[in-house]
KOLLO-371580 format. One record per residue (C-alpha): residue number from 1; x, y, z. Coordinates in nm, 4 decimals, decimal comma. Layout:
BEGIN
+-----+----------+----------+----------+
!   n !        X !        Y !        Z !
+-----+----------+----------+----------+
! NUM !        X !        Y !        Z !
...
+-----+----------+----------+----------+
//
This chain:
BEGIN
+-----+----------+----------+----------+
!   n !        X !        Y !        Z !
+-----+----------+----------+----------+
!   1 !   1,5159 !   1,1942 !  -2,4379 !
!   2 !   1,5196 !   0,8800 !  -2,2061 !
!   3 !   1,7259 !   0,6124 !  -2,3794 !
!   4 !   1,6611 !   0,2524 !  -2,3611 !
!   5 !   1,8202 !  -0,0917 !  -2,4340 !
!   6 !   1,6891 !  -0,2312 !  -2,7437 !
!   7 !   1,5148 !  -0,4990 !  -2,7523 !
!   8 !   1,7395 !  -0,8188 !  -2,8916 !
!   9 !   1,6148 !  -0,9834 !  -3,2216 !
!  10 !   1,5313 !  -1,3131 !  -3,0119 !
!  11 !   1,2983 !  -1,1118 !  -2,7302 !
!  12 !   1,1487 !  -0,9037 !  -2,9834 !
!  13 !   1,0439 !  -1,1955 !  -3,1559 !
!  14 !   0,9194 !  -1,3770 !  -2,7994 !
!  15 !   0,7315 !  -1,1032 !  -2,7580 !
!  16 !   0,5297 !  -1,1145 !  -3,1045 !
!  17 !   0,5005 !  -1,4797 !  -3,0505 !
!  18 !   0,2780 !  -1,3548 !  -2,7817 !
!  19 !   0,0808 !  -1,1394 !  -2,9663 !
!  20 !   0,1778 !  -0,7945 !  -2,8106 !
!  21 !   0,1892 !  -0,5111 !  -2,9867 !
!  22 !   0,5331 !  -0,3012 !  -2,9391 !
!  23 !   0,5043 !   0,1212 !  -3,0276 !
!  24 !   0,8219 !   0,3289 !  -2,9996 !
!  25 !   0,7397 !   0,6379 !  -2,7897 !
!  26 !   0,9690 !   0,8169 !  -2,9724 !
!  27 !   1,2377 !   0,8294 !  -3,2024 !
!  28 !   1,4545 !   0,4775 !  -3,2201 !
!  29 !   1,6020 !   0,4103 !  -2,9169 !
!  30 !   1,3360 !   0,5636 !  -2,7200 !
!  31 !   1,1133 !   0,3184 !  -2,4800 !
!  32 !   0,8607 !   0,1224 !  -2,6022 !
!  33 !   0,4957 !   0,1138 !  -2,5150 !
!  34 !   0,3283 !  -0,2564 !  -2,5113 !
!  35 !  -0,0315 !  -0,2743 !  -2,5434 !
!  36 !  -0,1009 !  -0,6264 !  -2,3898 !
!  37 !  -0,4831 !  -0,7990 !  -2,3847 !
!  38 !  -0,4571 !  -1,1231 !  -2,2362 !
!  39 !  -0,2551 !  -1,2807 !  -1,8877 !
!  40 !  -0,0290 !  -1,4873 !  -2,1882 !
!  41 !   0,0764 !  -1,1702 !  -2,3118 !
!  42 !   0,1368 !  -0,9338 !  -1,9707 !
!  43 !   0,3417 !  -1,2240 !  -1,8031 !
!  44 !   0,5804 !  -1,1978 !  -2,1353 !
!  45 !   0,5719 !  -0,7969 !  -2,1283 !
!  46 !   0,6620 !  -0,7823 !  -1,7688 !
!  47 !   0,9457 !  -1,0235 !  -1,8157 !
!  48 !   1,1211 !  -0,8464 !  -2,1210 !
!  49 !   1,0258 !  -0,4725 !  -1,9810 !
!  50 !   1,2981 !  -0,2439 !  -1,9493 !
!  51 !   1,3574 !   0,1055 !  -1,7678 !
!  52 !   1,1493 !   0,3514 !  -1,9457 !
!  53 !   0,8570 !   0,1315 !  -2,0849 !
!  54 !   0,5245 !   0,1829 !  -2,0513 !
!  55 !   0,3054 !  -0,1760 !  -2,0519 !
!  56 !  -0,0789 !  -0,0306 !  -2,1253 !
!  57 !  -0,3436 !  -0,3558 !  -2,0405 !
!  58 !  -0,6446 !  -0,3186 !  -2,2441 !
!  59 !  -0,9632 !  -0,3718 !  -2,0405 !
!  60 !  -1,0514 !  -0,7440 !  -1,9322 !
!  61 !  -0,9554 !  -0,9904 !  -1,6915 !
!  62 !  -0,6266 !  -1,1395 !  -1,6073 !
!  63 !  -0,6250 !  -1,4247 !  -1,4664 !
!  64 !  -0,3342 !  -1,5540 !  -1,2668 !
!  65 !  -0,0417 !  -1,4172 !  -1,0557 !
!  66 !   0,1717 !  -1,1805 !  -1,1894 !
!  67 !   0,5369 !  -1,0719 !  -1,1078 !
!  68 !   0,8070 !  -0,8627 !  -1,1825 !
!  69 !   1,1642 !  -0,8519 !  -1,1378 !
!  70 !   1,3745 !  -0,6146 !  -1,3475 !
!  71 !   1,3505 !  -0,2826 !  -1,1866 !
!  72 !   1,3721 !   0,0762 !  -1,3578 !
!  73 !   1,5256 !   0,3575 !  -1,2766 !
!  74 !   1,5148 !   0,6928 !  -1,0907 !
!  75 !   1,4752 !   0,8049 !  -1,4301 !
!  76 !   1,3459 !   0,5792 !  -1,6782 !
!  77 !   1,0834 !   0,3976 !  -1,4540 !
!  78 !   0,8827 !   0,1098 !  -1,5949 !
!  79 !   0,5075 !   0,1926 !  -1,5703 !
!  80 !   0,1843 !  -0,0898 !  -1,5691 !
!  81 !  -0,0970 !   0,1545 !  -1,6850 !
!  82 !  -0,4883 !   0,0241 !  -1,7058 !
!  83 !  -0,7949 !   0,1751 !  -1,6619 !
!  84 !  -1,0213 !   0,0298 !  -1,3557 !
!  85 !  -1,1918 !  -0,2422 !  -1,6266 !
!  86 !  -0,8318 !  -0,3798 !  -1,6450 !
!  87 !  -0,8137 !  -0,6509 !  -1,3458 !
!  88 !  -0,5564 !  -0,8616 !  -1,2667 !
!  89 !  -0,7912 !  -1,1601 !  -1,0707 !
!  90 !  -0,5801 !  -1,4090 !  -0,8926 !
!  91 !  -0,7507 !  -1,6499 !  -0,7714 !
!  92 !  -0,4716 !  -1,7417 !  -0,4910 !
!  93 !  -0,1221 !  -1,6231 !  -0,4329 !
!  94 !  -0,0019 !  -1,2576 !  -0,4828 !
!  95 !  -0,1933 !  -1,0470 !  -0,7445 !
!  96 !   0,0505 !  -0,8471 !  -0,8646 !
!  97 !   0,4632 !  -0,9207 !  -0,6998 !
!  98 !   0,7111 !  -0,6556 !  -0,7320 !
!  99 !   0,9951 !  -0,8508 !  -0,6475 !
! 100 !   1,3438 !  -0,6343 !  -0,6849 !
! 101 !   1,1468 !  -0,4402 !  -0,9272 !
! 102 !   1,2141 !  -0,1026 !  -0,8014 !
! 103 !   1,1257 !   0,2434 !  -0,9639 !
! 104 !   0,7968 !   0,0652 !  -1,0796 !
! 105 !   0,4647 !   0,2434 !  -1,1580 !
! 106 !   0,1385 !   0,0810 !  -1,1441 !
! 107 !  -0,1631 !   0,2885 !  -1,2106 !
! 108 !  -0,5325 !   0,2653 !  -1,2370 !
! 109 !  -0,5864 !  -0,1542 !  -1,2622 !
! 110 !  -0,7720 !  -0,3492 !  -1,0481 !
! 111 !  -0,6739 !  -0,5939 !  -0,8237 !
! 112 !  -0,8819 !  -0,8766 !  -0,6469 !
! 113 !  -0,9163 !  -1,2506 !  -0,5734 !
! 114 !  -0,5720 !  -1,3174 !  -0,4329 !
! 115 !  -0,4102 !  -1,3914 !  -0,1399 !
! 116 !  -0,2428 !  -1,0476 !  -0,1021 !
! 117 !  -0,3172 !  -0,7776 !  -0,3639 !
! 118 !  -0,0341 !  -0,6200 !  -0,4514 !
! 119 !   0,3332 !  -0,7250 !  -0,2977 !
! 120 !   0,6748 !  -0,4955 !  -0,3308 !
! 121 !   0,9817 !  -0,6881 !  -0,1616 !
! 122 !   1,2975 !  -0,5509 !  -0,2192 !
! 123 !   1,1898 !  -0,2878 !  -0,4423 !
! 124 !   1,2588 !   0,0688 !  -0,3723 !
! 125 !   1,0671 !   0,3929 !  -0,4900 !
! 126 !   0,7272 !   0,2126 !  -0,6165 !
! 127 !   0,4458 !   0,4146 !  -0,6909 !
! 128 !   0,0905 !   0,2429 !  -0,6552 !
! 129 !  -0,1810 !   0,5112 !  -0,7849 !
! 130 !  -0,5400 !   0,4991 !  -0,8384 !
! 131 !  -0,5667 !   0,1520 !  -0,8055 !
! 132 !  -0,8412 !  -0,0634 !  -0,7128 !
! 133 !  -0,8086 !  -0,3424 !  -0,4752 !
! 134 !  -1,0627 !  -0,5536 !  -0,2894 !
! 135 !  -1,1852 !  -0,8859 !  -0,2121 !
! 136 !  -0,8814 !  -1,0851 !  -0,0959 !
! 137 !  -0,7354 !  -1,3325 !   0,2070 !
! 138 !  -0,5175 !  -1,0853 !   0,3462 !
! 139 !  -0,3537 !  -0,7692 !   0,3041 !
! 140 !  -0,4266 !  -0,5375 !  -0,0168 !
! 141 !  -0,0972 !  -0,3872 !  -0,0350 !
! 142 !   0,2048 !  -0,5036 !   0,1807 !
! 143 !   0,5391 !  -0,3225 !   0,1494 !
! 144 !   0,7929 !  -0,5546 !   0,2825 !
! 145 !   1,1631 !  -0,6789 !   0,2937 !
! 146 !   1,2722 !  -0,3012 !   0,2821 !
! 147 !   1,0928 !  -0,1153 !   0,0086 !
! 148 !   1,2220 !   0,2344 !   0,0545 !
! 149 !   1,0387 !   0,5335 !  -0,0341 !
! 150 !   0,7234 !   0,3398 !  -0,1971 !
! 151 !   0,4177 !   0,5404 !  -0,2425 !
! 152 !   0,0202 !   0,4604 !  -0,2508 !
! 153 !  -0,1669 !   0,7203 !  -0,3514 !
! 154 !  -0,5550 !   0,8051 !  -0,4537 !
! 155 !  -0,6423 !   0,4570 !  -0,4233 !
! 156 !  -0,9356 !   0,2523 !  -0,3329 !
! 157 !  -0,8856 !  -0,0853 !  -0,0891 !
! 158 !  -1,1651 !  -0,2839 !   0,0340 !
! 159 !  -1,2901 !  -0,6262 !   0,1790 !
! 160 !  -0,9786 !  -0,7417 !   0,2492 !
! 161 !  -0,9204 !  -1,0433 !   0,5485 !
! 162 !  -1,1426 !  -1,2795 !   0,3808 !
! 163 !  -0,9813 !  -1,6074 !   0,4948 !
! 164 !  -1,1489 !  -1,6033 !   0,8319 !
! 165 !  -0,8530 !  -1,5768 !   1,0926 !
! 166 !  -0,9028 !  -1,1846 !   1,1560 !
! 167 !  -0,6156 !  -1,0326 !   0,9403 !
! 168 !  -0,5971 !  -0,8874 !   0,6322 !
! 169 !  -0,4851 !  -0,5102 !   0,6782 !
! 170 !  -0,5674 !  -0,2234 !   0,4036 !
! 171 !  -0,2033 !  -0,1254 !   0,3852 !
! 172 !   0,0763 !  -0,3234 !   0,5608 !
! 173 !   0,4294 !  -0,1789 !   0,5763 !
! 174 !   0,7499 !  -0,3738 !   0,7098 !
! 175 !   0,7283 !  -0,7128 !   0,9126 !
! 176 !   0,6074 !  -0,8172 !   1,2696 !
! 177 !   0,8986 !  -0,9041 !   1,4970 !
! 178 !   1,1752 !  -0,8657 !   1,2011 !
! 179 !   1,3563 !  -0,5495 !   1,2090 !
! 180 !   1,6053 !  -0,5824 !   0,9222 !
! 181 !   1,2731 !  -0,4961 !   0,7119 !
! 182 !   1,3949 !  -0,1087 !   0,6882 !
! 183 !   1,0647 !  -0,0158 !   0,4704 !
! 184 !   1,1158 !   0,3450 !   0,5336 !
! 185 !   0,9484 !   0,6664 !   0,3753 !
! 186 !   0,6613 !   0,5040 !   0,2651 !
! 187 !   0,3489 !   0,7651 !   0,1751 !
! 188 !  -0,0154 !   0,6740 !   0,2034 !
! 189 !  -0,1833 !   0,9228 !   0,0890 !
! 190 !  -0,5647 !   1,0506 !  -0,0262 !
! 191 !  -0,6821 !   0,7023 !  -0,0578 !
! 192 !  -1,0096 !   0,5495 !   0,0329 !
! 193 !  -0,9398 !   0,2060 !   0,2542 !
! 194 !  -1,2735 !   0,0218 !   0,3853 !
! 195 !  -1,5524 !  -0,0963 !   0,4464 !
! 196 !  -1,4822 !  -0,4401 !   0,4999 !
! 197 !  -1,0812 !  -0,4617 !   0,5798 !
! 198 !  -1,0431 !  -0,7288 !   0,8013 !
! 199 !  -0,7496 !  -0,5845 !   1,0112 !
! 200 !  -0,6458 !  -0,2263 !   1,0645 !
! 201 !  -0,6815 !   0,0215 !   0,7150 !
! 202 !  -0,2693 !   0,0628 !   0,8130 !
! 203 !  -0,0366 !  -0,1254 !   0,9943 !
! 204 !   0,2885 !   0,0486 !   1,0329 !
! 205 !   0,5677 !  -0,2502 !   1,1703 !
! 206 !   0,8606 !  -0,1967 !   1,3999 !
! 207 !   1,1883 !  -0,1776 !   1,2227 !
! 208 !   1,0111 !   0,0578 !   0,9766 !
! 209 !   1,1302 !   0,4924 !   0,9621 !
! 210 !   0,9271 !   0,7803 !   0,7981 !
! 211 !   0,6234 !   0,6974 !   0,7250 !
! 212 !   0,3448 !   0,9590 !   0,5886 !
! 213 !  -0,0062 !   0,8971 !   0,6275 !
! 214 !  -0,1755 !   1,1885 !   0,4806 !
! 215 !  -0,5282 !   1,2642 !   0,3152 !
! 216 !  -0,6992 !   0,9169 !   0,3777 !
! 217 !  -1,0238 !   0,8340 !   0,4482 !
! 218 !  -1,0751 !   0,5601 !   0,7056 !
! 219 !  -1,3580 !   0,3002 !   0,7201 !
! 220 !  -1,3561 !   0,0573 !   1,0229 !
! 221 !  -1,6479 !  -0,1790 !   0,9693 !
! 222 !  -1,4682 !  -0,4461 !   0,8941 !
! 223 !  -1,2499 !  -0,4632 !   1,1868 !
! 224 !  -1,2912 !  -0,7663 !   1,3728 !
! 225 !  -1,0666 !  -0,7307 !   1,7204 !
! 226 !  -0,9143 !  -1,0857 !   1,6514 !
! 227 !  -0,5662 !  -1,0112 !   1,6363 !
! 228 !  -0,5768 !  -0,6630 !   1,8589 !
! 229 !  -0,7278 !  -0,4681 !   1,5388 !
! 230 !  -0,9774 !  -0,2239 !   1,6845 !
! 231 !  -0,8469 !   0,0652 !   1,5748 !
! 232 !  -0,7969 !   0,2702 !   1,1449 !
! 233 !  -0,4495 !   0,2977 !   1,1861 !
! 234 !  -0,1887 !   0,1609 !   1,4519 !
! 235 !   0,1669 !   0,2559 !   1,4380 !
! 236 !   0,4551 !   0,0300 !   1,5955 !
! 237 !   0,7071 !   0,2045 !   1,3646 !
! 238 !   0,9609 !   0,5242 !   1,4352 !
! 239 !   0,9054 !   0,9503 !   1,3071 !
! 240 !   0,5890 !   0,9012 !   1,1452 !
! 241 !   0,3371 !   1,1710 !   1,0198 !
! 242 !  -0,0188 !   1,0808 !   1,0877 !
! 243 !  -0,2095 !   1,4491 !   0,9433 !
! 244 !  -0,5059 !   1,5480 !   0,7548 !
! 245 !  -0,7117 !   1,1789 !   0,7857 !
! 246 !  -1,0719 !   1,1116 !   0,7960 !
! 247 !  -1,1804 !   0,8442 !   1,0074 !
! 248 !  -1,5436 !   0,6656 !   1,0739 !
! 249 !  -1,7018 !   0,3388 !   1,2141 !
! 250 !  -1,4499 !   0,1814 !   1,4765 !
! 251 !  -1,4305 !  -0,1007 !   1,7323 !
! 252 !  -1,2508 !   0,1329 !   1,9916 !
! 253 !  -1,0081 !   0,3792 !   1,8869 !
! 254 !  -0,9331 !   0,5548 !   1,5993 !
! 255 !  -0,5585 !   0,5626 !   1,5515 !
! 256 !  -0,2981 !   0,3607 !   1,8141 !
! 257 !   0,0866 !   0,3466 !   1,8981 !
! 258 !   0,2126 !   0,0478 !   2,0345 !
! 259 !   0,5982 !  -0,0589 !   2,1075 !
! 260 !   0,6149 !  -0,4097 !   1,9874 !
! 261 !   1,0221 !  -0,3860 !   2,0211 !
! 262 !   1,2295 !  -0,2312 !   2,2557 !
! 263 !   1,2862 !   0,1757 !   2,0927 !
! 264 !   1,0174 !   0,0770 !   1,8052 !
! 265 !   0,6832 !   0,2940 !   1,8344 !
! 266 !   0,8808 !   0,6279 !   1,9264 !
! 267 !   0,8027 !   1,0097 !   1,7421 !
! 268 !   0,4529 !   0,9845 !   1,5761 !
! 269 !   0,3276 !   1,3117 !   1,5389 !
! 270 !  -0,0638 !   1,3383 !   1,4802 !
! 271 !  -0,2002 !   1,6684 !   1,3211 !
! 272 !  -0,5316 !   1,7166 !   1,1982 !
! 273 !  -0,7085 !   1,4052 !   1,2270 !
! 274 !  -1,1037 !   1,3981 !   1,2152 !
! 275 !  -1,2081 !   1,1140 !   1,4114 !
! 276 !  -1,5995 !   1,0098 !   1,4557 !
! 277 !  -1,6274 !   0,7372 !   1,6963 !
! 278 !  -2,0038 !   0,6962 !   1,6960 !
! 279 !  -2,1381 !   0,3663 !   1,7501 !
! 280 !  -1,7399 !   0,2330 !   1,9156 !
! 281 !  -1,7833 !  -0,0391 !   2,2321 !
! 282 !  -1,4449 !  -0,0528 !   2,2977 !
! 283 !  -1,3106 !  -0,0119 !   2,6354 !
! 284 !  -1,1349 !   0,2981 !   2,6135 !
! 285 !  -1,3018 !   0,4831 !   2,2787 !
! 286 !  -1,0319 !   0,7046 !   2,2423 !
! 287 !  -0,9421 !   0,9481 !   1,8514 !
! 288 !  -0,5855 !   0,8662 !   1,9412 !
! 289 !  -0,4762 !   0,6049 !   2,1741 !
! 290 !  -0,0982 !   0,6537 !   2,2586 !
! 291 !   0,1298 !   0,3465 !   2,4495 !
! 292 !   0,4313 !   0,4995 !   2,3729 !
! 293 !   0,5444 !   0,8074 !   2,5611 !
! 294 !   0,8373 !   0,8883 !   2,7499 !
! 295 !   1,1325 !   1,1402 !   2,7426 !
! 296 !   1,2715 !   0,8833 !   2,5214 !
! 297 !   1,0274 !   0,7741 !   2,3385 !
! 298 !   0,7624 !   1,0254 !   2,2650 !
! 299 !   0,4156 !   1,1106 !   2,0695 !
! 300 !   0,2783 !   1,4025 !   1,9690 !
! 301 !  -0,0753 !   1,5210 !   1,9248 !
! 302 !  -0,1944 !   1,8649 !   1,8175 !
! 303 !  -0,4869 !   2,0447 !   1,9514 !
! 304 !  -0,6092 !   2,0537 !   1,5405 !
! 305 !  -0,6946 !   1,7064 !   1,6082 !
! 306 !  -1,0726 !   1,6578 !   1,6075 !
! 307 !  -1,3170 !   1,4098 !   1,7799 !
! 308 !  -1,6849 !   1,3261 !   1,8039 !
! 309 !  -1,8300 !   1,0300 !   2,0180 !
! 310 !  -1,5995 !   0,8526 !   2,2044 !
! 311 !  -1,4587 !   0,9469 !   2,5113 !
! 312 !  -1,2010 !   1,1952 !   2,4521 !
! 313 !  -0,9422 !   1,2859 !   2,1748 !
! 314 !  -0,6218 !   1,0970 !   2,3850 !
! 315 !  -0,4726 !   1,0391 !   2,6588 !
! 316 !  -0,1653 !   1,2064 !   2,6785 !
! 317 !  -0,0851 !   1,5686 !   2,6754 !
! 318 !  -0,2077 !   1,7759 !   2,3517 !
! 319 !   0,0241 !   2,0249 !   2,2453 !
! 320 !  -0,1567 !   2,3755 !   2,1091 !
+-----+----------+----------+----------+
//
């Protein structure tokens, strides 16, 4: 049984001020499950949560920006549950912010209308399932500031980059330029991410280690080749696993390495990848366009890899 810190007499209280309604999942002690219906209410139950609760949003819109900062743990994680009718509508500013809130899951909601969907800084092993995010300035999920061993999985991003200046990635992990942002491990896996994503569907910054990008199907109508987007996925970042991806509709390429930083941009493997480039005007029209590789520094592409239009799968070496 997962044990919990009660709740004091003073928060339980706050928290019925609110109007949320608190169920024990389990004997006493156990963690408590807060059904919350209005943004009043889920900005309370995301303060007070503790490792092990479950916050369950009733179906309706939220309107406002919404953040968290006590983090669960390896074993009692802290869960935001919704169904797809349960969105979180910002309006401006971050829709959801998991800041320091590690060993946080948030499943099945719906984000939209913000500046960035949703945010983890600091915050290690987050899991971001079956989500729905779309219509925003920017990115629609940005793992930053050296969120280890986050996860997005069988999720749906779209119309992102709204704000007009050619950004506004599907997924985003680490930061440009800053390479204390050690976001390593991240997984992207069997999600959906276009049409209409302004920048690339992933963006995988220097500084960053490990990253899996498995299962996903790729849309590229929305790129706009404003900021050197014309390609699903490009990866500045070290050992990452690009396998199994579906791609469609691109400016140029389908998937890109690139060394921003001196030893950045070194070990992607590729294995697997179904790339269509019909309809591409790009210069070079390529299912896997590789910058980086050198004895020191190299990228590998397997002969499972898969291309049709274009000009060619890559331009390196493919390895049987």
């Amino acid at each position: 049984m997962r044990t919990r810190t009660p709740l004091t007499p003073l928060l339980a209280a706050a928290l019925v001020t609110c109007g949320l309604t608190l169920a024990s999942a389990g004997p006493a002690g156990a963690a408590t499950v807060v059904d919350v219906s209005t943004a009043k209410q889920l900005k309370a139950a995301l303060a007070a949560a503790v490792p092990g609760d479950t916050i369950r949003l009733a179906d309706g819109t939220y309107t406002g920006n919404f953040k968290a900062t006590v983090a669960g743990t390896a074993t009692a994680r802290i869960t935001l549950t919704g169904s797809a009718g349960a969105v979180l509508s910002a309006g401006g500013g971050y829709g959801l912010h998991l800041n320091g809130a590690s060993y946080w899951t948030v499943r099945g909601v719906t984000v939209t209308g913000g500046q960035k969907g949703i945010v983890t800084d600091a915050a290690n092993g987050v899991v971001i399932e079956s989500v729905t995010i779309h219509d925003l300035d920017m990115e629609g999920v940005h793992f930053r500031t050296s969120s280890k061993d986050g996860v997005l999985r069988d999720s749906r991003i779209y119309d992102t980059g709204h704000d007009g200046r050619g950004m506004g990635e599907g997924v985003y992990v680490g930061t440009a330029g800053d390479l204390t942002d050690r976001s390593d491990r991240v997984e992207i896996s069997g999600n959906t991410i276009g049409p209409g994503v302004g920048g690339e569907n992933v963006d995988i910054k220097e500084g960053t280690t490990g990253a899996r990008i498995i299962g996903n199907t790729f849309d590229g109508s929305g790129l706009t080749g404003a900021n050197f987007d014309d390609s699903w996925v490009d990866v500045k970042g070290n050992d990452v696993l690009v396998q199994g991806n579906t791609g469609f509709r691109t400016t140029n390429n389908g998937y890109e390495t690139h060394t921003q930083q001196p030893g950045w941009g070194c070990g992607t493997v590729f294995r697997d990848n179904a790339s269509d480039l019909a309809g591409a005007t790009g210069t070079l029209r390529l299912a896997i366009n590789v910058t980086a590789n050198t004895p020191s520094c190299t990228t590998t592409v397997y002969a499972d890899n898969t291309v049709r239009g274009g000009y060619g799968l890559t331009n390196i070496g493919v390895t049987p």
